[in-house]
C-alpha positions in Angstrom: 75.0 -7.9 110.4 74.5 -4.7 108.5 75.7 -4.1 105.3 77.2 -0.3 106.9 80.8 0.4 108.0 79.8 -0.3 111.9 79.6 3.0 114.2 80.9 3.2 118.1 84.0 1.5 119.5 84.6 -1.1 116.8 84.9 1.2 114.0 87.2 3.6 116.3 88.7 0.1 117.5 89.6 -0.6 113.9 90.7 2.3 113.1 93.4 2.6 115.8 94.6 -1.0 114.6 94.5 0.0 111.0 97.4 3.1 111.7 99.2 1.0 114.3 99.5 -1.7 111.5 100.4 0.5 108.8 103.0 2.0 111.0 104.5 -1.3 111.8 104.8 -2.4 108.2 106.0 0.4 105.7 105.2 -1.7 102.8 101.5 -1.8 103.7 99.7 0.8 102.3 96.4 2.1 104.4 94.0 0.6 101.6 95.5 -2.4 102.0 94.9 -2.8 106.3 91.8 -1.6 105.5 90.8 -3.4 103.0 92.4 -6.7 104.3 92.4 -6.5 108.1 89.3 -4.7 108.8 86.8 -5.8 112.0 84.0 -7.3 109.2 85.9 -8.3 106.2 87.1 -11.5 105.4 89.3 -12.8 102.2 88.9 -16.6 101.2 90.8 -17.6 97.9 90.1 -20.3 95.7 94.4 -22.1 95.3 96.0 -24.9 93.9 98.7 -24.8 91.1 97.0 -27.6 89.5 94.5 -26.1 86.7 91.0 -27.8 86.2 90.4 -28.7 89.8 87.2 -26.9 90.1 88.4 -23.4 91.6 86.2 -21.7 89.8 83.3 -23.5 91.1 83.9 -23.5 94.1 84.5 -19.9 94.2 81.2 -18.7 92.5 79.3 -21.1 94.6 81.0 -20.0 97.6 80.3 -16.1 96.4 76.7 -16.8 95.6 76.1 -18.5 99.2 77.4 -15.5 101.1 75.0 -13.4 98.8 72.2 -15.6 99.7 73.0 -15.0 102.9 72.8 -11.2 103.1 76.2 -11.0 103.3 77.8 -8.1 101.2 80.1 -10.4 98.6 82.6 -9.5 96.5 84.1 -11.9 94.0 87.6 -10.8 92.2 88.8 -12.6 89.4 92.7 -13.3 88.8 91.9 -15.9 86.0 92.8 -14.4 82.6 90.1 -17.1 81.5 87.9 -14.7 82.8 85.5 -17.8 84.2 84.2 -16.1 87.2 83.4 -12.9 85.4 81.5 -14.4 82.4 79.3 -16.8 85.6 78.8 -13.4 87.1 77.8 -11.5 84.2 75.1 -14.4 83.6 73.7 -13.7 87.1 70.3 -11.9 87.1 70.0 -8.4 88.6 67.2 -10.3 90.0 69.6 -12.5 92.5 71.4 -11.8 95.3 74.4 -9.0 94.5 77.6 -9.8 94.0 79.9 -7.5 93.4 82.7 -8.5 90.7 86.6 -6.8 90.4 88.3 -8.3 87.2 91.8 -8.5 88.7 93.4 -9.7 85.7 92.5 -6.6 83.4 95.1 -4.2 83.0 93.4 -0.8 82.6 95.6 2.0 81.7 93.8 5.0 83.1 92.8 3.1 85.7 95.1 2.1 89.3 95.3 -1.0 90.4 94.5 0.0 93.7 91.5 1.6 92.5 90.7 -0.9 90.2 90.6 -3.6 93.4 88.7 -1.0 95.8 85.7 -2.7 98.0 82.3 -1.4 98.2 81.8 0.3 101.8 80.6 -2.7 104.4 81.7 -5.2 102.3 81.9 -8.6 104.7 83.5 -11.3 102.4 85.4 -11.6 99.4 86.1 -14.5 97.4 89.1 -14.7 95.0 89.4 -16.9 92.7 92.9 -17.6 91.2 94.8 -18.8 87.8 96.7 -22.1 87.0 100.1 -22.3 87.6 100.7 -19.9 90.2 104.3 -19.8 91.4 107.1 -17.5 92.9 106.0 -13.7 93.5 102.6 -14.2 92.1 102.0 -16.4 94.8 103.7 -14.9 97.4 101.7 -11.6 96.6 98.1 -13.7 96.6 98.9 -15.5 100.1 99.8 -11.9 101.5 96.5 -10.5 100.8 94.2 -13.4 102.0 92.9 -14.8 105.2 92.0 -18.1 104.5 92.6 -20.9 101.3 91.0 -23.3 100.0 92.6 -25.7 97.9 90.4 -28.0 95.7 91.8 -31.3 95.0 90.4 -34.0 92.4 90.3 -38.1 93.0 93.1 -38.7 90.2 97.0 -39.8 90.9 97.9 -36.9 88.4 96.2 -34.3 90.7 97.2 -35.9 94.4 101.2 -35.7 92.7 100.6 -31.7 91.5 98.7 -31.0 94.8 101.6 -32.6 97.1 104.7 -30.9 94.7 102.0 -27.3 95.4 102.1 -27.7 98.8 105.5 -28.0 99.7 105.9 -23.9 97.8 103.5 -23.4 100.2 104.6 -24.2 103.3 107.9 -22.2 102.9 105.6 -19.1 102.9 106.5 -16.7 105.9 102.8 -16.4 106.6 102.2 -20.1 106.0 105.0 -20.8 108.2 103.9 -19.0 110.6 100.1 -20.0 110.6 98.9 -16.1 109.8 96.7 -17.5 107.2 94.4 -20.6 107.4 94.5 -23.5 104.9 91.9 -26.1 104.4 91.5 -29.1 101.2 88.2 -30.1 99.5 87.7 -33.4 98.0 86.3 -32.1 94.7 84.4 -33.8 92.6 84.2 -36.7 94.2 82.7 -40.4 93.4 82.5 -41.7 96.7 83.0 -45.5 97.0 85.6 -45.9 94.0 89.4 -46.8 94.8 90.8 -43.4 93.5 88.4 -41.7 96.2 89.5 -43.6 98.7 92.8 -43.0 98.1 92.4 -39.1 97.7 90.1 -39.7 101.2 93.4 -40.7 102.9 96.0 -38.5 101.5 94.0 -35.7 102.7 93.2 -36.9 106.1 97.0 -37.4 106.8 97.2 -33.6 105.0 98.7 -31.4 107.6 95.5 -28.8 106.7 91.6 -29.0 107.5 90.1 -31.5 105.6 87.0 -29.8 105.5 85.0 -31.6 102.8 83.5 -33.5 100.4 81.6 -32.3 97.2 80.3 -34.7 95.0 80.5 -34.7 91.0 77.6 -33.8 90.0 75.5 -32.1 87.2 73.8 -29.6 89.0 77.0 -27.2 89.4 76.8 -27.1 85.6 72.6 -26.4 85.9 73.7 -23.4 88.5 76.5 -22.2 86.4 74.8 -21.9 83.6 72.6 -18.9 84.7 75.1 -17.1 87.2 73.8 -19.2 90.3 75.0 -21.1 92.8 73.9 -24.8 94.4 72.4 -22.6 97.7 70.2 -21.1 95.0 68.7 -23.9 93.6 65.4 -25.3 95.0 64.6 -29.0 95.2 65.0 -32.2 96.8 67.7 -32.8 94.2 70.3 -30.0 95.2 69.4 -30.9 98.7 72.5 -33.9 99.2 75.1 -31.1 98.2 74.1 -28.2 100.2 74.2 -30.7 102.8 78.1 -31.2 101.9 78.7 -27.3 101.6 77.9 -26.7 105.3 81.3 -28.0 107.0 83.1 -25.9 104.4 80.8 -22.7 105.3 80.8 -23.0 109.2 85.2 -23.1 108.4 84.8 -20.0 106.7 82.6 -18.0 109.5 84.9 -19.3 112.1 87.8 -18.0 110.5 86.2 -14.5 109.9 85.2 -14.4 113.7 88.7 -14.7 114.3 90.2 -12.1 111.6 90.2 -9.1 114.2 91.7 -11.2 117.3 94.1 -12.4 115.3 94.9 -8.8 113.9 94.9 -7.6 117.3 97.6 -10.1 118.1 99.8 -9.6 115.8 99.9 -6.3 116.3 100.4 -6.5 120.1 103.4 -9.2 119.4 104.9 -6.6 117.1 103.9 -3.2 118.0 104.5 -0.2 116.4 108.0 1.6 116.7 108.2 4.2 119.4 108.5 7.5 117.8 110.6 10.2 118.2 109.6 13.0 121.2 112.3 15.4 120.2 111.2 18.7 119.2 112.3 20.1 115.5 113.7 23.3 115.6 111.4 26.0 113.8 112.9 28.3 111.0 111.8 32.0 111.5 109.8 32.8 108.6 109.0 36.8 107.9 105.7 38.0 108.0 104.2 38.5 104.4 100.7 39.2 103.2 98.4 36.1 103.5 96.9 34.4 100.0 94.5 32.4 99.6 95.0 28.5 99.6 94.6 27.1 96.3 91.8 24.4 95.9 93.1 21.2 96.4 92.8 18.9 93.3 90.2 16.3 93.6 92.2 12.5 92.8 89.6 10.4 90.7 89.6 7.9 93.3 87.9 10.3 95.7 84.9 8.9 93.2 82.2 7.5 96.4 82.5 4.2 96.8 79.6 1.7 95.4 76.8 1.5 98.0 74.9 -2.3 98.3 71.7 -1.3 98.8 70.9 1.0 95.4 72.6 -1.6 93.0 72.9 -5.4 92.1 76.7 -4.9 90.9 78.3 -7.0 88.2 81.3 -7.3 86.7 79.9 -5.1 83.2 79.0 -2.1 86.1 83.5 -1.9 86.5 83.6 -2.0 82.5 81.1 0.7 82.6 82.6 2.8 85.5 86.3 3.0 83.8 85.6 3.4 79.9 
């Protein structure tokens, strides 16, 4: 798929569904349907409440394999740790680009709707979110996401935080209502040991995809370290956990083949309000001499949008950009 915004009917097909969803929803701004319900893009976010359950690696080896790919990536950071954007700022120019958006840096010349603009023909974006998440925060993060991932570690202390997480989660309209898709990763895991099997169970009775198994091992920590991921690698040894990474990819593409149905559903369930065919009655206005129109003033986020093929983009390009 090319890296461009798409030409002929899809983009026009898009576009149509874009206004018609912005008019449904008032709170929607038109950045955001285009940003979140457009025919290419899709959002996957890295969740759990518990902290230290590997969302971070999970999301930059997630990013980096849709990089590797050809697929144009972007990668936002909510983590005031900053983990993501230190792994991305370790990357080679040299790599696949990723694109990075440091969510959780509050910028005071800066928009936060600029600040979270995507490059033109981006295809996914992978968010990676803090500890802790609870209330608006998370109500906000499951409204602008398409599918979750929630990482969960072979201990009792993480199965108890990861049951307490999930019942917040299902009282989510969109969660209720199956607008976003949910799957659970066995994460680090040490197959053949009691606590695995019992994390193996709890998640196959889970009411989400249980989607797969990623093994604790030391070559995430080998990747990491120079802003890679495990699709990156090369060797027999990397070879066992690429393996595991393939369920959890093929759940990803089939979700983003089904963004725009889905969008395209929902807006034919709800369509947009019928609007008014009355005619306004026109003042008479007197004739006067005709001025010149006054140059509109130019917004700075009219700035062109970041273009995949002339850069490798890191998270040190934003800092650059908004200084």
């Amino acid at each position: 798929m090319a890296h461009g915004s798409g030409s002929g009917g899809a983009a026009t097909g898009g576009a149509v569904l874009t206004q018609r969803f912005c008019e449904r929803d008032a709170t929607v701004s038109k950045f955001d349907a285009l940003s979140f319900w457009g025919n290419t893009v899709h959002r996957v976010m890295l969740l759990n409440s518990k902290g230290g359950c590997g969302k971070t690696t999970i999301a930059t080896n997630l990013a980096a394999c849709f990089a590797s790919q050809g697929r144009a990536t972007v990668l936002i950071d909510h983590d005031g740790q900053g983990s993501s954007t230190r792994w991305l700022n370790a990357r080679s120019q040299h790599s696949a680009p990723i694109h990075g958006i440091e969510a959780y840096q509050e910028k005071v010349a800066v928009t936060k709707s600029f600040l979270m603009r995507l490059p033109e023909g981006t295809e996914r974006v992978v968010i990676d979110t803090p500890a802790n998440v609870k209330g608006q925060q998370l109500i906000e993060l499951v409204g602008r996401t398409d599918s979750i991932i929630i990482p969960v570690l072979s201990s009792q202390i993480d199965i108890d935080a990861v049951s307490k997480f999930v019942v917040e989660l299902r009282k989510l309209p969109r969660v209720r209502g199956g607008d976003v898709r949910i799957a659970v990763v066995a994460n680090r895991a040490r197959e053949n040991t009691v606590m695995f099997l019992d994390l193996e169970r709890f998640l196959l009775r889970s009411e989400f995809d249980f989607v797969a198994r990623l093994r604790d091992t030391q070559n995430y920590m080998q990747a990491a370290e120079t802003g890679l991921g495990i699709h990156e690698l090369r060797g027999a040894r990397v070879k066992k956990d690429v393996g595991q990474w393939a369920p959890l990819v093929q759940w990803v593409e089939r979700g983003a083949a089904d963004t725009p149905r889905a969008m395209a559903t929902a807006l034919s369930t709800h369509p947009a309000p019928a609007r008014s065919t009355a005619k306004k009655p026109v003042a008479s206005i007197k004739s006067s001499p005709s001025r010149p129109t006054p140059p509109r003033s130019t917004p700075h986020s009219s700035e062109p949008l970041p273009n995949w093929r002339e850069h490798n983009f890191s998270f040190s390009d934003n800092r650059d950009r908004y200084k």
